[in-house]
C-alpha positions as CSV (number, residue, x, y, z in Angstrom):
1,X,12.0,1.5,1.8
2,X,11.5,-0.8,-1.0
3,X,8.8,-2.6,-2.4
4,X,9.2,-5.9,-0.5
5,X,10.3,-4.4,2.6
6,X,6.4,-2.3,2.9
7,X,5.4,-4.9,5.9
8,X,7.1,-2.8,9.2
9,X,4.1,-3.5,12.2
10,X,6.3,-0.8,14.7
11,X,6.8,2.1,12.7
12,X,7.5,5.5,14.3
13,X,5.5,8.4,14.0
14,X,7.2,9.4,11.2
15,X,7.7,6.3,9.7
16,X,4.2,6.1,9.2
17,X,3.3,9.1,7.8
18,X,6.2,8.5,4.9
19,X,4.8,5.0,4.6
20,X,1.1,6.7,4.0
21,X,2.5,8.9,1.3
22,X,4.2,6.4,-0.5
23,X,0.5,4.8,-0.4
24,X,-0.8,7.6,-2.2
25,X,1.9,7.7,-4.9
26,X,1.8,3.9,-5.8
27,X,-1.8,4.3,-6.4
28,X,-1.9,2.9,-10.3
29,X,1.9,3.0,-10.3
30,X,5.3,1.4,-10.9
31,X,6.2,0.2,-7.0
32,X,10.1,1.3,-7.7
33,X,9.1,4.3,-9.0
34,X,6.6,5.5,-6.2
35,X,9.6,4.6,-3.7
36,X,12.1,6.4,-5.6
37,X,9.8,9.6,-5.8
38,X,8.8,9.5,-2.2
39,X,12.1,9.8,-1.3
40,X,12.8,12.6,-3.9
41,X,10.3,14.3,-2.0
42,X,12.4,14.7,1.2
43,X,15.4,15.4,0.1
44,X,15.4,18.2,1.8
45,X,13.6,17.9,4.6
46,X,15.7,18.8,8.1
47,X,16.6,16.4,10.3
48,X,13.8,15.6,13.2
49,X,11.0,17.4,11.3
50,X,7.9,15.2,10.4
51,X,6.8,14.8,6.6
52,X,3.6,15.8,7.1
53,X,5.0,19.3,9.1
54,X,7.9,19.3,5.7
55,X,5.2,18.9,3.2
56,X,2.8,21.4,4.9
57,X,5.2,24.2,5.5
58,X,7.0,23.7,1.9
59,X,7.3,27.6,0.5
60,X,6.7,26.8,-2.7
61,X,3.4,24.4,-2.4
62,X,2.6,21.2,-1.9
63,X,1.2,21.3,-5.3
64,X,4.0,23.2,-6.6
65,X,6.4,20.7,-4.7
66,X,4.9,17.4,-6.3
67,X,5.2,18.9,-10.0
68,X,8.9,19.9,-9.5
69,X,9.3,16.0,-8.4
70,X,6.9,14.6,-11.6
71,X,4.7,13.2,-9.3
72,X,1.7,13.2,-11.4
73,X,-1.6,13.0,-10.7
74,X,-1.4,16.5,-9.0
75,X,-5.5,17.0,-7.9
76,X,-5.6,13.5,-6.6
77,X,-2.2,13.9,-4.5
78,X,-2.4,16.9,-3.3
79,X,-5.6,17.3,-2.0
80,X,-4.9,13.1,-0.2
81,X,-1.9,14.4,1.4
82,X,-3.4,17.5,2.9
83,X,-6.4,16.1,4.1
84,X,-4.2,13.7,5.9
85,X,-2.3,16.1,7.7
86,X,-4.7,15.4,11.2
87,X,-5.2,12.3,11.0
88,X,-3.4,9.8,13.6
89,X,-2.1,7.5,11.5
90,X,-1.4,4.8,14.0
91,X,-4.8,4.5,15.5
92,X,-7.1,5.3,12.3
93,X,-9.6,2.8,10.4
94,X,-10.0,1.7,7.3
95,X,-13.3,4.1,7.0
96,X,-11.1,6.9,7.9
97,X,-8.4,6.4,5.4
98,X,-11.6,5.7,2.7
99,X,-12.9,9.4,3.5
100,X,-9.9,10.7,2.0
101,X,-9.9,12.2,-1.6
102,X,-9.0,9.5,-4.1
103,X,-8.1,6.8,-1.6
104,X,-10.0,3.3,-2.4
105,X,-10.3,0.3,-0.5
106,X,-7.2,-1.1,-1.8
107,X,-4.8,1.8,-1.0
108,X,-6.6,1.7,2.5
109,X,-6.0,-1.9,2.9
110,X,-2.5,-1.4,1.7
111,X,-1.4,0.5,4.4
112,X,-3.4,-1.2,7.6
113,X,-2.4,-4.5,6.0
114,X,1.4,-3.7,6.2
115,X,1.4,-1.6,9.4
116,X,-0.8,-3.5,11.4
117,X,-0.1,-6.7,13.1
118,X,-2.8,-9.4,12.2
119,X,-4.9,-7.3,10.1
120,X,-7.7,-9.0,8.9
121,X,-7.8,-7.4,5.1
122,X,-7.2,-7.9,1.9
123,X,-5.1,-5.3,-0.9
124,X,-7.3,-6.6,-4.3
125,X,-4.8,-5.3,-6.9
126,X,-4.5,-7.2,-10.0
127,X,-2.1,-9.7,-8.6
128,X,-4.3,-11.0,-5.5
129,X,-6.9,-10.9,-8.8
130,X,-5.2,-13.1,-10.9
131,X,-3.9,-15.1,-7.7
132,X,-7.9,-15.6,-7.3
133,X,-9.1,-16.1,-10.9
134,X,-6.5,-18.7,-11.0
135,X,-8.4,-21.2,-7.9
136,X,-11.4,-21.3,-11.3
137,X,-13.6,-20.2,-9.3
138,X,-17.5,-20.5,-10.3
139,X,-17.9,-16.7,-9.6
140,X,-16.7,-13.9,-12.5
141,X,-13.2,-12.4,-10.6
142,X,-12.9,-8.5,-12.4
143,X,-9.4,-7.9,-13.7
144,X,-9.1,-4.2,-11.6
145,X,-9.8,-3.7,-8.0
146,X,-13.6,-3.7,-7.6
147,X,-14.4,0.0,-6.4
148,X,-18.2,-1.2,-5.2
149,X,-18.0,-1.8,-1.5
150,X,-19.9,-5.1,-1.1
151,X,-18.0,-6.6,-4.0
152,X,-14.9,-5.7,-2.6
153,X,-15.6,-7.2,0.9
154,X,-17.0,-10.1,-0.1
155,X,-14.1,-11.0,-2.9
156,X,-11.6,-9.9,0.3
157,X,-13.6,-12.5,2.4
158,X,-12.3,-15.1,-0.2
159,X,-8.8,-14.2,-0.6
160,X,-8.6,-14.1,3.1
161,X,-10.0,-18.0,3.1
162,X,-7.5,-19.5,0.3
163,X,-4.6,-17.5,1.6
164,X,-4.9,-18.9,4.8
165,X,-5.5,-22.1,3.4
166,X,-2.4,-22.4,1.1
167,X,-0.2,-20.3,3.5
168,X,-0.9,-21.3,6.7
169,X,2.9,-20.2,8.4
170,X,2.3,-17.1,6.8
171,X,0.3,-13.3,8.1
172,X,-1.6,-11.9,5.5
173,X,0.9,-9.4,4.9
174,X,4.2,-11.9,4.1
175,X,1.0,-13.7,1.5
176,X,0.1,-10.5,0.0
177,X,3.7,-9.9,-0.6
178,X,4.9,-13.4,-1.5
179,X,2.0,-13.5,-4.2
180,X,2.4,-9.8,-5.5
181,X,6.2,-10.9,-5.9
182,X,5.2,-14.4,-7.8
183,X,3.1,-12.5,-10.3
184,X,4.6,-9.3,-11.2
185,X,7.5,-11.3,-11.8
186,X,9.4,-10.6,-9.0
187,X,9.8,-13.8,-7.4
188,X,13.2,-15.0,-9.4
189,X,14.7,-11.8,-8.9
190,X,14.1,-11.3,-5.3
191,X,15.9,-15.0,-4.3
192,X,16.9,-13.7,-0.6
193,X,13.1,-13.1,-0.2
194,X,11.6,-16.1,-1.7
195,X,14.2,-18.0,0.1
196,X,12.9,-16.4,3.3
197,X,9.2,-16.8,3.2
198,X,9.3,-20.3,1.6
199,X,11.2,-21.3,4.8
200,X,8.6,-19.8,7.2
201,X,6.0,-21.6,5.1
């Protein structure tokens, strides 16, 4: 998986639980990074076995398993990815995913967002942000994802409106993408993926 390849609506079981994980690690991180240590994470996981089963039967740890990788962030991480080991990843909410330890509204939007077909959320990271700030808006848009619930939902309520305004061809996830790509500065490098949204929109 790489960064602009997140948006997969018909993941496998086991698809989704990697996909989750990454989620956790790209929390406040570099995207290529986060995919590149997700993977590191696996490396030698057997054929057939689910991550969650790998992670949880790891001899050594899960702790002890994320510091030998440099994942960082060890409290946060470790305690997210075992309190995630019952949850059904294809049928849980949003509230579910927010009862987790350390996971926020965006890194539960992150993962509905680009698993779901026609979800109706928004991922506030400091792209969508500056995407928003940008439309001058009369209201004060904050710089870092708003933690404060009602805040959060009403800001998403306003992204939602202008994406679907000035992308109408487009989900929300192929938006959220095109515009994380524009302003992290991602856009001229990625050609094959500009080239293929821009001719959808």
């Amino acid at each position: 998986m790489t960064p602009l390849t997140v948006t997969k609506f018909d993941r496998t079981e086991e698809e989704l639980q990697y996909f989750w994980i990454y989620c956790i690690i790209v929390a406040g991180k570099n995207s290529d990074w986060a995919s590149r240590t997700t993977g590191k994470l696996f490396r030698r996981k057997p054929q057939g076995m689910l991550p969650f089963e790998f992670l949880r039967n790891e001899g050594h740890g899960l702790h002890n398993t994320l510091i030998a990788n440099r994942v960082g962030q060890y409290k946060r991480i470790t305690e997210a990815i075992q309190q995630s080991y019952d949850i059904d990843l294809a049928t849980c909410t949003i509230e579910d995913l927010e009862k987790i330890y350390g996971v926020g509204p965006k890194t539960a939007r992150f993962f509905i967002l680009h698993s779901r077909r026609d979800s109706e959320c928004a991922v506030l990271d400091t792209h969508i942000l500056r995407y928003l700030r940008d439309k001058k808006l009369s209201i004060k848009i904050p710089k870092v994802t708003p933690q404060n619930r009602s805040t959060y939902e009403q800001l998403s309520d306003l992204v939602i409106s202008f994406i679907k305004m000035d992308f109408p061809n487009l989900s929300l996830a192929e938006a959220d993408l095109l515009i994380w790509s524009n302003y992290s500065g991602r856009f001229n490098n990625d050609i094959k993926f500009a080239e293929d949204i821009f001719n959808k929109n």
